[in-house]
KEKE-3310 file (N, C-alpha, C; in steps of 0.2 Angstrom, whole numbers, plus 5000, padded with zeros to 4 digits):
npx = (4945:4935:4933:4933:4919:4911:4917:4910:4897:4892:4892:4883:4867:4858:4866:4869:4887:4892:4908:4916:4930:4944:4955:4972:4974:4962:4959:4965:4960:4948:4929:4924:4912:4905:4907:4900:4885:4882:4885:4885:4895:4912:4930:4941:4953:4961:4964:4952:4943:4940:4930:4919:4915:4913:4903:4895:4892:4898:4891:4891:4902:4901:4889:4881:4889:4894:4902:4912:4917:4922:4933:4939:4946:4952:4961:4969:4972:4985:4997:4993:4982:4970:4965:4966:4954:4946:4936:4931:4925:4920:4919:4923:4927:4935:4948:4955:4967:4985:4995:5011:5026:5037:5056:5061:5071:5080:5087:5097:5103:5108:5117:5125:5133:5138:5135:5126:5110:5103:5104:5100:5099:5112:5117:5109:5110:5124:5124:5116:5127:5135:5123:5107:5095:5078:5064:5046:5041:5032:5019:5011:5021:5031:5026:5024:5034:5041:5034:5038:5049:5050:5043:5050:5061:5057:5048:5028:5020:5008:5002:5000:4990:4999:5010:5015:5026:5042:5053:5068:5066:5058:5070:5076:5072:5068:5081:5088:5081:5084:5098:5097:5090:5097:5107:5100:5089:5081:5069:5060:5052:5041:5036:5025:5021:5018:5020:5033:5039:5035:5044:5058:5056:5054:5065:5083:5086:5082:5089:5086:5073:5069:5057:5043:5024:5021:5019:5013:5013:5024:5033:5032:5034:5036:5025:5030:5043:5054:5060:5054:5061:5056:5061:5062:5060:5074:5084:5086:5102:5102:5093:5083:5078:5067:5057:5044:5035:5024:5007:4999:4987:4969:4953:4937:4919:4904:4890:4881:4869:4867:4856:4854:4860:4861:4865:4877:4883:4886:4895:4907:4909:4914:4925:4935:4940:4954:4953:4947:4955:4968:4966:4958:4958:4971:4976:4969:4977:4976:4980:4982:4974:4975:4983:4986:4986:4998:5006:5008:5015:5013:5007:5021:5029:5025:5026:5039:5043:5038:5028:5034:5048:5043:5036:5040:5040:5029:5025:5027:5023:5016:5001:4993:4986:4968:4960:4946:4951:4963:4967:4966:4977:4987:4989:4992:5002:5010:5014:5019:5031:5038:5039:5050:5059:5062:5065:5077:5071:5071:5072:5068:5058:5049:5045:5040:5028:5023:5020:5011:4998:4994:4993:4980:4970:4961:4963:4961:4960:4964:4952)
npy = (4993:4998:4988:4978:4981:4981:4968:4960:4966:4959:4946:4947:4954:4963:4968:4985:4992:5008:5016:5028:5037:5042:5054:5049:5054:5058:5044:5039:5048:5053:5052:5038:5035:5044:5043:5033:5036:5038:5029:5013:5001:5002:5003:5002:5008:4999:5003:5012:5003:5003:5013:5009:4999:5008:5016:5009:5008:5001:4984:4969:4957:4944:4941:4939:4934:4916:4905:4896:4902:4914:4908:4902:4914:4919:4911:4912:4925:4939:4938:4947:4952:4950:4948:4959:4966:4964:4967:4970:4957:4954:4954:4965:4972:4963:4958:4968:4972:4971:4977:4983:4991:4991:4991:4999:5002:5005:4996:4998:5008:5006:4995:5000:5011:5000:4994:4986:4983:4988:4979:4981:4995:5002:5000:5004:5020:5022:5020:5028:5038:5041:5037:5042:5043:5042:5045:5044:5056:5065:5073:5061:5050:5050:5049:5035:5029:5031:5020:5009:5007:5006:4995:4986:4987:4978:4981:4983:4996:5007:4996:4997:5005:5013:5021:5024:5020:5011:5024:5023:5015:5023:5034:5026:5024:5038:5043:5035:5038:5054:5054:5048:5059:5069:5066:5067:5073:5086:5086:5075:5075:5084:5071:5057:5040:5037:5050:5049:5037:5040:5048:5042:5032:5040:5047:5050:5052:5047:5033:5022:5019:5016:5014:5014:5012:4999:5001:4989:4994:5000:4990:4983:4982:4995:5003:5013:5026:5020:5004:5001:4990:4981:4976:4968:4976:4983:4978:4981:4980:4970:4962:4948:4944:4952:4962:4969:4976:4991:4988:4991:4992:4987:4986:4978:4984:4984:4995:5000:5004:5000:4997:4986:4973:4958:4959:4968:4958:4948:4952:4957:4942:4937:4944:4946:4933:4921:4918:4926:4938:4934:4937:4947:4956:4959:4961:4974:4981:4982:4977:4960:4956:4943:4929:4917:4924:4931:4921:4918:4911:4918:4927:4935:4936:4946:4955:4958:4950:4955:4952:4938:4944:4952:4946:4942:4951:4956:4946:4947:4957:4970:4975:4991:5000:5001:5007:5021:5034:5032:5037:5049:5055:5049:5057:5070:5067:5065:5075:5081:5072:5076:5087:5091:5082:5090:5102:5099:5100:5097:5080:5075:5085:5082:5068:5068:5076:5069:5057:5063:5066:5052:5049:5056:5051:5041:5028:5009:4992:4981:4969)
npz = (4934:4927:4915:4920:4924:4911:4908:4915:4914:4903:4904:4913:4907:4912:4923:4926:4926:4935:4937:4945:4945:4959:4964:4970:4983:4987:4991:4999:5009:5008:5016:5018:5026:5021:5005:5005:5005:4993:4983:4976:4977:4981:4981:4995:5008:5018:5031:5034:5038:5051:5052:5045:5054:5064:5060:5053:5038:5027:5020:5029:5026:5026:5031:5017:5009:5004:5015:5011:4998:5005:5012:5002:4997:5009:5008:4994:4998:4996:5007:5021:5017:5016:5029:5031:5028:5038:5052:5068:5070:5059:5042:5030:5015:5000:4996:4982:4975:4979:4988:4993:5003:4994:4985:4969:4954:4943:4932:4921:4922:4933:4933:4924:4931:4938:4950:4964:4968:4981:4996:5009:5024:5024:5013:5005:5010:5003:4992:4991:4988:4979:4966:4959:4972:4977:4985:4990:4998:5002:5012:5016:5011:5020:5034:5028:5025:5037:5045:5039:5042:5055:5058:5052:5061:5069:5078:5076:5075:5084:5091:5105:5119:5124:5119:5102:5096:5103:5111:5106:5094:5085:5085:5079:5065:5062:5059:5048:5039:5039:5038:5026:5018:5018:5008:4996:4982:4988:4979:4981:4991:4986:4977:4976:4976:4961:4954:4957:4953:4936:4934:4937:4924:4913:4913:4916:4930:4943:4950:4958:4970:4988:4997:4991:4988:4977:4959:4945:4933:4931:4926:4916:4900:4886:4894:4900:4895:4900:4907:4922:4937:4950:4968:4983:5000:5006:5021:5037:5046:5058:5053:5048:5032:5021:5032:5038:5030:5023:5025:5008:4995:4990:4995:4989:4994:4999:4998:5013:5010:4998:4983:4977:4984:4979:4967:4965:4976:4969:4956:4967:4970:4958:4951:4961:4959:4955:4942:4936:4940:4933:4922:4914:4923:4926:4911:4911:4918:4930:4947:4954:4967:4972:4975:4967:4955:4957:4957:4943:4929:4918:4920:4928:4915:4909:4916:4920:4931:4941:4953:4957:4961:4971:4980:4991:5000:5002:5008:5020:5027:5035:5044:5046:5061:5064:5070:5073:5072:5067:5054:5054:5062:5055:5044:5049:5057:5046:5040:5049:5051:5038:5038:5048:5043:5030:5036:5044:5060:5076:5081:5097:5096:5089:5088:5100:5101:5091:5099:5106:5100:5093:5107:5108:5096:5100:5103:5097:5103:5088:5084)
capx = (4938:4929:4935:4929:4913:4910:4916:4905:4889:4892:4890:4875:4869:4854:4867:4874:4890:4898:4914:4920:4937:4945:4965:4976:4973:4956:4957:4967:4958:4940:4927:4922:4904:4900:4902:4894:4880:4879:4887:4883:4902:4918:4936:4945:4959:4959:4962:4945:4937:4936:4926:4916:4913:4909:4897:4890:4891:4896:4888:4898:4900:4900:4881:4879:4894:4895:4906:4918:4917:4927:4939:4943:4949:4957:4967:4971:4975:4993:5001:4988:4977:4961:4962:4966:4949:4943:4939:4924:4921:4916:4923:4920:4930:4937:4955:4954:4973:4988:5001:5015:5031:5043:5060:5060:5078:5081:5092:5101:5108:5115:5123:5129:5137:5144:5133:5122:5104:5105:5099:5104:5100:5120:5120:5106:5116:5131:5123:5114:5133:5136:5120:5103:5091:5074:5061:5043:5040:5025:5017:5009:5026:5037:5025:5023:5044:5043:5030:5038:5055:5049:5041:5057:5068:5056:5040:5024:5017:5002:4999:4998:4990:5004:5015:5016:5033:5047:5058:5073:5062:5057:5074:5081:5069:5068:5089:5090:5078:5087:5103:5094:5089:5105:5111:5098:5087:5076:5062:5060:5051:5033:5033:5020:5025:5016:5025:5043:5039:5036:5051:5062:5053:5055:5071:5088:5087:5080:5092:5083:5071:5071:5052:5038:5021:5023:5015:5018:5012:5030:5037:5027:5035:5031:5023:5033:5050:5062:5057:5057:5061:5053:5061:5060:5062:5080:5085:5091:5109:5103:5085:5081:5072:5062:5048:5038:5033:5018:5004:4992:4982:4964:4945:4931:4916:4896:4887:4876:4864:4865:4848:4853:4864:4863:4868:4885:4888:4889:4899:4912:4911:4918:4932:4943:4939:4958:4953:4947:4963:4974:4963:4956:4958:4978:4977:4968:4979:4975:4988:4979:4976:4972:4989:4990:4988:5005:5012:5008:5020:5010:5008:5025:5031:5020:5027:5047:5046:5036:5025:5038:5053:5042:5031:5042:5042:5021:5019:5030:5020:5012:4992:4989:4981:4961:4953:4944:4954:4970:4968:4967:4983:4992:4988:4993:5010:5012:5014:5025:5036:5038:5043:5056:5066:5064:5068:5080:5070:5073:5070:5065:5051:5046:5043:5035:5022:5017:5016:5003:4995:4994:4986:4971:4968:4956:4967:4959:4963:4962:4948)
capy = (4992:5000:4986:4972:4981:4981:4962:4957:4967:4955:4940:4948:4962:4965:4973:4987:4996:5014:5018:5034:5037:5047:5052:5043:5058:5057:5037:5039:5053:5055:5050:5031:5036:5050:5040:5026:5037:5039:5021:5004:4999:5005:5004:5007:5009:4995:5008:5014:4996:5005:5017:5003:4997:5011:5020:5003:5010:4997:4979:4966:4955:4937:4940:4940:4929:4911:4903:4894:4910:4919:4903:4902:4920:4921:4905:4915:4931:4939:4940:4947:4957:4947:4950:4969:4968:4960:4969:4968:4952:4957:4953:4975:4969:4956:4963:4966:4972:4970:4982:4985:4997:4988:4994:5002:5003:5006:4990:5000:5014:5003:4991:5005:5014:4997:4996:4980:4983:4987:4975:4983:5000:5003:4999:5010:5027:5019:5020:5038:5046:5040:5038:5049:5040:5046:5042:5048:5064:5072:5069:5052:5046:5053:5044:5028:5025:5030:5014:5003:5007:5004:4988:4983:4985:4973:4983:4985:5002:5007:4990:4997:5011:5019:5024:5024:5013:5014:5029:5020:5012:5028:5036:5024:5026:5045:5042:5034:5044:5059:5053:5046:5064:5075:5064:5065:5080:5090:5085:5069:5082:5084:5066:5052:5035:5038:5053:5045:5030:5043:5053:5036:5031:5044:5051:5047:5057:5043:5026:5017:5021:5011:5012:5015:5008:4995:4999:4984:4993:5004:4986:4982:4985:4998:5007:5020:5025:5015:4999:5000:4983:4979:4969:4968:4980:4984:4975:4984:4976:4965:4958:4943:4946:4959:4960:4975:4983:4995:4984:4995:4988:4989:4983:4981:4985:4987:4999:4997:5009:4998:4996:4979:4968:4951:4959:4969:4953:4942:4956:4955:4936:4936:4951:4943:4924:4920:4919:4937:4943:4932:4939:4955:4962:4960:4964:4979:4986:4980:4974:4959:4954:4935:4925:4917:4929:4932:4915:4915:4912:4920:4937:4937:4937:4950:4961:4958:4948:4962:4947:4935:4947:4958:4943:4940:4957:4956:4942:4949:4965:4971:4979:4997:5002:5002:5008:5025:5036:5032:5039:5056:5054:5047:5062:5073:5063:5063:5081:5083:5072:5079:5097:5089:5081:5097:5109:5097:5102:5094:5076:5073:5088:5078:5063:5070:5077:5064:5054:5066:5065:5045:5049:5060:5048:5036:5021:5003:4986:4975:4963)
capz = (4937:4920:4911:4921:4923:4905:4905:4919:4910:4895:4906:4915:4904:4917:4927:4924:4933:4931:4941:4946:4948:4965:4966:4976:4988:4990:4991:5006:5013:5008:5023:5015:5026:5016:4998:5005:5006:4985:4981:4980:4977:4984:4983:4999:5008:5022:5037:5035:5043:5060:5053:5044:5061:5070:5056:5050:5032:5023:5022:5034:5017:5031:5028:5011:5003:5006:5019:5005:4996:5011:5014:4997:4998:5013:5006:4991:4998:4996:5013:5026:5012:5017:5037:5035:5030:5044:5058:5075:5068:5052:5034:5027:5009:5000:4992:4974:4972:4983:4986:5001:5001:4991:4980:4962:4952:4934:4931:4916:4927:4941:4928:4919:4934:4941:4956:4962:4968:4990:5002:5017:5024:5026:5005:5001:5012:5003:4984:4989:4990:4972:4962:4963:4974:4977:4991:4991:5007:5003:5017:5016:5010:5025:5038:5029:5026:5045:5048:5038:5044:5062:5060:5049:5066:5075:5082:5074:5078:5085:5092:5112:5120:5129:5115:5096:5096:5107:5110:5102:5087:5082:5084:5073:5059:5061:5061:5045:5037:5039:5033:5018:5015:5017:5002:4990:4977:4989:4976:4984:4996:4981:4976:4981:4971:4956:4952:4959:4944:4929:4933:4936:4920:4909:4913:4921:4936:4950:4949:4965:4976:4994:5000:4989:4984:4972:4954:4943:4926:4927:4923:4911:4894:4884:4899:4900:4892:4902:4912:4930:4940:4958:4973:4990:5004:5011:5030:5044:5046:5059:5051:5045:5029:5020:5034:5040:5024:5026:5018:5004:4992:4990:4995:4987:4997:4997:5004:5017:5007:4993:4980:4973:4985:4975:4958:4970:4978:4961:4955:4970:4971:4951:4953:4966:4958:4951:4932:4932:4945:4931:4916:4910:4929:4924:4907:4909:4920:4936:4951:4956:4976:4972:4977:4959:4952:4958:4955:4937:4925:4910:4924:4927:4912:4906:4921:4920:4936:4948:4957:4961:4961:4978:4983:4999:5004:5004:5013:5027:5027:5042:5042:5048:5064:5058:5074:5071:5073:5064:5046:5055:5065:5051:5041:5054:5058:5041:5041:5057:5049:5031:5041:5051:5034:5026:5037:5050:5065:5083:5081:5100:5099:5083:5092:5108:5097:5086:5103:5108:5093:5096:5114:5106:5093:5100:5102:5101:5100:5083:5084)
cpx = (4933:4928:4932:4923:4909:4910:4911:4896:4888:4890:4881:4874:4861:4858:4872:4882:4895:4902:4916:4925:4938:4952:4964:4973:4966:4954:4958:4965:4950:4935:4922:4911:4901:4900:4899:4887:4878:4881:4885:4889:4907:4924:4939:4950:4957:4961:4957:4942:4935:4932:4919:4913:4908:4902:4892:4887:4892:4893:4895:4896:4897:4893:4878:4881:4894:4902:4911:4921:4924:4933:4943:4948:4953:4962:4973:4973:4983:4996:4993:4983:4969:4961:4962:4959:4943:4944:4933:4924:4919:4920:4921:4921:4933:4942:4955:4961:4977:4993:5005:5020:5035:5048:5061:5068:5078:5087:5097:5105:5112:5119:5125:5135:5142:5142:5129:5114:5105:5101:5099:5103:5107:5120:5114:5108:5122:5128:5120:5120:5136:5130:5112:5098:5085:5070:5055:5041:5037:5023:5017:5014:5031:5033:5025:5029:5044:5040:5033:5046:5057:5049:5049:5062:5063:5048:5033:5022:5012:4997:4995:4995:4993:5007:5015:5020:5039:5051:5064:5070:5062:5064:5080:5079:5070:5077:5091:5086:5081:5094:5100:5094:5093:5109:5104:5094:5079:5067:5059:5053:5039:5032:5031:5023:5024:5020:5031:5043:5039:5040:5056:5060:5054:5061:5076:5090:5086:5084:5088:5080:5068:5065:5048:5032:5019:5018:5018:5015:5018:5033:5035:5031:5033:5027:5023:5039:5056:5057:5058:5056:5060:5057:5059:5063:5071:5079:5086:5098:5108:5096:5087:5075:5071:5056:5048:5037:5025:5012:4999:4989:4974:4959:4940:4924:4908:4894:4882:4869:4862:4857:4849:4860:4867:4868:4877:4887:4892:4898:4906:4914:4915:4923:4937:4942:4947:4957:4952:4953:4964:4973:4963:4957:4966:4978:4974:4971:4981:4980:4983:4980:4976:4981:4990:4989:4998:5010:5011:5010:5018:5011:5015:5030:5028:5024:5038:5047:5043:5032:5029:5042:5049:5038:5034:5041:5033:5019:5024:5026:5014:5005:4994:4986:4973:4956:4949:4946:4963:4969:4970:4973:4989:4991:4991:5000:5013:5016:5020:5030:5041:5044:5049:5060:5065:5069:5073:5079:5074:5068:5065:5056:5047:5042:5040:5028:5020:5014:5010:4997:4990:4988:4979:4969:4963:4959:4962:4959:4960:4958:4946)
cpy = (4993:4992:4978:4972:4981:4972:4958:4961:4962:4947:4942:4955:4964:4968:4976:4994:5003:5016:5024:5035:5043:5050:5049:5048:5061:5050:5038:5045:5054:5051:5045:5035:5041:5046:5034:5028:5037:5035:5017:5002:5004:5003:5005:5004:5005:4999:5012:5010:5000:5011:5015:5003:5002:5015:5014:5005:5007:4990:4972:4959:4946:4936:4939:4936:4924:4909:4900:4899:4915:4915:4903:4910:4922:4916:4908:4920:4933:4940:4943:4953:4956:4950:4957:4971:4968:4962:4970:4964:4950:4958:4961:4974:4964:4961:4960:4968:4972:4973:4982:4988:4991:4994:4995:5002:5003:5001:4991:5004:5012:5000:4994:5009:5008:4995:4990:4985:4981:4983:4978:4991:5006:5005:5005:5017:5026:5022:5028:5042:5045:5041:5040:5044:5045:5042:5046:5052:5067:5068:5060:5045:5047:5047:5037:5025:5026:5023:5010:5002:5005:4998:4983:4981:4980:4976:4986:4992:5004:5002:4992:5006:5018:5022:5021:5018:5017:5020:5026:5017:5019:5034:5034:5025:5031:5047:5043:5038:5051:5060:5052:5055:5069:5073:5066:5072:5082:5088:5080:5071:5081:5078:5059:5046:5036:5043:5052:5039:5034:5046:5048:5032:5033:5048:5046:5050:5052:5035:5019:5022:5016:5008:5016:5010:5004:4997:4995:4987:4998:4997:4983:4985:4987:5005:5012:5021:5019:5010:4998:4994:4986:4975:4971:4974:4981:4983:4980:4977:4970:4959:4950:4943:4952:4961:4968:4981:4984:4989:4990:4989:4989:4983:4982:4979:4985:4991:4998:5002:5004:4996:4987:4975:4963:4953:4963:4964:4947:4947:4955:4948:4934:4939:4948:4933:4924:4919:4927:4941:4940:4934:4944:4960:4964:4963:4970:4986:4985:4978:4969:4958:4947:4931:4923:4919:4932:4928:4914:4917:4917:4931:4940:4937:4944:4957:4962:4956:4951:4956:4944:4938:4951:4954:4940:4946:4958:4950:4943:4955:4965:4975:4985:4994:5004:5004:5016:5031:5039:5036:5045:5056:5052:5052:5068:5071:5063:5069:5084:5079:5071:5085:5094:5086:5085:5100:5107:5100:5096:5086:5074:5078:5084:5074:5062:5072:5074:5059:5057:5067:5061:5047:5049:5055:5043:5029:5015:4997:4983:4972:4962)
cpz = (4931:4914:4915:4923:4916:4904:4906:4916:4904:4898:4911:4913:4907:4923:4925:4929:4931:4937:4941:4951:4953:4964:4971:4983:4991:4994:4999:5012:5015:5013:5018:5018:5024:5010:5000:5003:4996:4981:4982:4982:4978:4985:4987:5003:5017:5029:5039:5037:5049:5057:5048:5051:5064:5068:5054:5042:5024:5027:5025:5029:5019:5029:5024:5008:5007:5010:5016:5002:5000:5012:5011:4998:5002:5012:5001:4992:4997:5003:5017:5022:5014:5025:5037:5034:5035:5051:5063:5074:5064:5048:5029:5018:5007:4996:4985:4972:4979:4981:4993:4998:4998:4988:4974:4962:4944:4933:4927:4919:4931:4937:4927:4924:4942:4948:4958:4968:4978:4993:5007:5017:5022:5016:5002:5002:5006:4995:4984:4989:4983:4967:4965:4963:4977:4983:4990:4997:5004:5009:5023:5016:5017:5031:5037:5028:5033:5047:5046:5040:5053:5064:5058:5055:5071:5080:5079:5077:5078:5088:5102:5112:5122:5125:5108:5093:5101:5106:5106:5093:5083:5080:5080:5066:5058:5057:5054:5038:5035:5035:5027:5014:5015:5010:4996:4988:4985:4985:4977:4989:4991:4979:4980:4974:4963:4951:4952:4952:4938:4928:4932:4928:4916:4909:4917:4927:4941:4946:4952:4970:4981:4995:4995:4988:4976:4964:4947:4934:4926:4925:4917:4902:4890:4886:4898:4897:4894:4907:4918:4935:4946:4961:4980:4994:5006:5020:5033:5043:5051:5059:5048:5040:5028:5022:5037:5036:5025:5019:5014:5002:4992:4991:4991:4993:4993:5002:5007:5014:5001:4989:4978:4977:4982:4970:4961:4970:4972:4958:4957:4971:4963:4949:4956:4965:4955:4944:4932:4937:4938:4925:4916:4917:4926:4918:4905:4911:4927:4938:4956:4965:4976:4970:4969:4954:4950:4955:4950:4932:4918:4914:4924:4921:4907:4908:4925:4927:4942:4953:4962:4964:4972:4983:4991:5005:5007:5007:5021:5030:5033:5040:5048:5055:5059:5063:5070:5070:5070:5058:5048:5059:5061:5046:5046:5056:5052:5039:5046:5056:5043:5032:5046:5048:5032:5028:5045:5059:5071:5082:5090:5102:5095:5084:5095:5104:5093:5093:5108:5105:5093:5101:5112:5100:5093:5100:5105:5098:5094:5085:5078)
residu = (UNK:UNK:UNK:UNK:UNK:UNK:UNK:UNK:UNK:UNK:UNK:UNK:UNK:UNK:UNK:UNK:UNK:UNK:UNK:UNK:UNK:UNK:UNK:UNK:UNK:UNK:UNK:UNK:UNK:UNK:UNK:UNK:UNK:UNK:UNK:UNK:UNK:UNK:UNK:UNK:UNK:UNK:UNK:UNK:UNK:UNK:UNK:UNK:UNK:UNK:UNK:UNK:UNK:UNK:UNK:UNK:UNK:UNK:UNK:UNK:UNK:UNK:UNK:UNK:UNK:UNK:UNK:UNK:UNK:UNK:UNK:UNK:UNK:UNK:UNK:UNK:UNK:UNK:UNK:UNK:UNK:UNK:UNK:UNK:UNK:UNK:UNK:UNK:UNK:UNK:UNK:UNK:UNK:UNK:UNK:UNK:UNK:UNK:UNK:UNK:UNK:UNK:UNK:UNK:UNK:UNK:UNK:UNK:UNK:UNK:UNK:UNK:UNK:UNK:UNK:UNK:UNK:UNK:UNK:UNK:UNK:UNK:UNK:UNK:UNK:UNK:UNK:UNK:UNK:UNK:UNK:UNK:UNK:UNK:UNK:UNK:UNK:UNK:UNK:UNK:UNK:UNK:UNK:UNK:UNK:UNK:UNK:UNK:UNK:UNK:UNK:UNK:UNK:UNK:UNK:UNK:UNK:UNK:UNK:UNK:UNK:UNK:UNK:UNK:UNK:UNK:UNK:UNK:UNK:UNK:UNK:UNK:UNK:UNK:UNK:UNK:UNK:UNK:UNK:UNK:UNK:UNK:UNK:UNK:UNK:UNK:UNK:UNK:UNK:UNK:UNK:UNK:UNK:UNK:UNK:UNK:UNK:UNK:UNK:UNK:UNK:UNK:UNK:UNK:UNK:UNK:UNK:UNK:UNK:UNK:UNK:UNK:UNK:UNK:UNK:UNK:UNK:UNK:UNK:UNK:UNK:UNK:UNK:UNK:UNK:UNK:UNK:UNK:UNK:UNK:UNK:UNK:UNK:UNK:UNK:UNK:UNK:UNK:UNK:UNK:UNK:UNK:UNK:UNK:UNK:UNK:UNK:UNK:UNK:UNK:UNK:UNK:UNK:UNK:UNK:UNK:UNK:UNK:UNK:UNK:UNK:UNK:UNK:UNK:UNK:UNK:UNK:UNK:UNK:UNK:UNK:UNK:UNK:UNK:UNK:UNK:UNK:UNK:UNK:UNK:UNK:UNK:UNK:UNK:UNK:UNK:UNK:UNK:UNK:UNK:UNK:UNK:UNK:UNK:UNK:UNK:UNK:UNK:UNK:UNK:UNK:UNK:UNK:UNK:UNK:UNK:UNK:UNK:UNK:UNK:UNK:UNK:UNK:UNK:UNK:UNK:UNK:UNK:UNK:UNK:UNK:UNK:UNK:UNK:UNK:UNK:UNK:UNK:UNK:UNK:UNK:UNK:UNK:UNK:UNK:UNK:UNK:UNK:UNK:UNK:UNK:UNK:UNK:UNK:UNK:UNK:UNK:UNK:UNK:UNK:UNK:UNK:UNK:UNK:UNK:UNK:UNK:UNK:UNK:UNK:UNK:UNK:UNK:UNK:UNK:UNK:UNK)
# end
């Protein structure tokens, strides 16, 4: 983001823009309506729309960006990146990077130990009893392999107001989950994907991990010690396809406080254009949102393959609950089901308590 605000002040050096960086665990936690208050721009995390909506903090962008403008983008988006931000009616972001759970594997380890790369839950148990597979469970990681493991059996979650996801859905996720975790290091337990990539990275301790959020500068050469390859999620045994990865990725936003509209919106109409996703946004680091982005030869060759190689897993990928209340519930589930893979509690008290969680959350439909 520093880096295309530098390039974009060279093209208009009447505007100038300074970014201040968040952690991951602010990004996903910090209350969007409070930095709205001291930001023009923001990056966020498209499960904050419903509270877009409900506080009117940022600007509803339909207003300001031209009707081409929004088409093009939603033509180019990667899988459903453009509607997650899309919620009352209202365009809140335009997606500047694109990320969903995908697979991580050190290609030299598994070669070396004779092993081929799992498709299949059954194959990933099956390689955790041989070689050391890892999984991010802090938290954030624990509930978000439970969502994507859910939708993966066939039920998006959070979609109704009675229950979270079915009794059964739930008890298969939590199920596989838990095997997963009797085989592998305890320290699976303090890492969020970012750390699970510098250790697989850096060392020979993590050979494959299942579900993480994708970041495409571990494959990058160079990067880091060792090259880490990207593919698609692992099935269930009776799926079709790599479908119901948890989608991430990011927004950019204006705030509804904003002092200079115009010179914001030039900004974000030039950011998520395909030359700046395929250019300096990429070579500076960046993981673009902008579809060709992905399908180009020059990126993935840059990036050992991470575009194409995960690109079916993110256009299957489901969107978040985004009413107002979620973030706080999925932080809170996130939690209940961290302590439950730790410390092997009672799966059905597990359950019952997150679905009471759910109740008090404010559940409301997607529009």
């Amino acid at each position: 983001m520093r880096a295309t605000a530098i390039a974009f002040s060279k093209q208009r050096p009447d505007i100038s823009i300074h970014w201040t960086p968040r952690s991951l665990a602010q990004f996903g936690e910090q209350p969007i309506e409070l930095l709205a208050k001291s930001y023009d721009l923001l990056v966020i995390d498209h499960p904050f729309v419903g509270v877009a909506a409900r506080t009117g903090c940022l600007l509803a962008l339909e207003k300001y960006l031209p009707e081409k403008l929004l088409q093009e983008q939603a033509g180019q988006s990667v899988g459903p990146s453009f509607r997650s931000y899309t919620y009352d009616g209202h365009q809140w972001a335009l997606p500047v990077d694109a990320a969903a759970h995908v697979s991580s594997y050190r290609a030299d380890l598994l070669e070396s130990a004779g092993r081929s790369v799992p498709r299949t839950w059954n194959d990933v148990i099956e390689l955790a009893r041989h070689q050391p597979v890892a999984i991010p469970l802090n938290s954030a990681g624990a509930i978000d392999s439970f969502l994507t493991i859910c939708a993966s059996a066939g039920e998006t979650p959070g979609r109704l107001p009675e229950y979270f996801v079915h009794d059964a859905t739930a008890k298969c996720a939590l199920g596989i989950l838990r095997e997963l975790t009797s085989l592998i290091s305890p320290e699976s337990f303090a890492l969020d994907p970012p750390r699970l990539l510098d250790r697989m990275s850096t060392t020979d301790d993590i050979a494959y991990c299942p579900l993480l959020f994708g970041y495409s500068n571990y494959a990058r050469p160079g990067y880091s010690g060792h090259v880490c390859r990207f593919t698609n999620i692992p099935m269930l045994v009776d799926a079709i396809g790599p479908k119901g990865s948890l989608l991430g990725g990011t927004g950019i936003a204006i705030s509804a406080g904003c002092r200079s509209i115009d010179d914001a919106c030039a900004y974000v109409k030039w950011i998520t254009t395909a030359e700046c996703q395929t250019g300096i946004y990429f070579r500076s680091g960046g993981q673009p949102g902008n579809r060709l982005a992905w399908l180009s030869k020059e990126v993935n060759q840059a990036s050992n393959g991470f575009f194409l190689d995960t690109l079916l897993t993110l256009e299957e990928a489901f969107v978040r609950p985004r009413y107002k209340g979620f973030v706080e519930f999925h932080d809170q589930a996130g939690v209940i089901l961290r302590d439950n893979l730790l410390n092997r509690g009672s799966q059905a008290d597990t359950l019952a308590t997150i679905g009471e969680l759910y109740a008090r959350s404010g559940w409301k439909p997607a529009v």
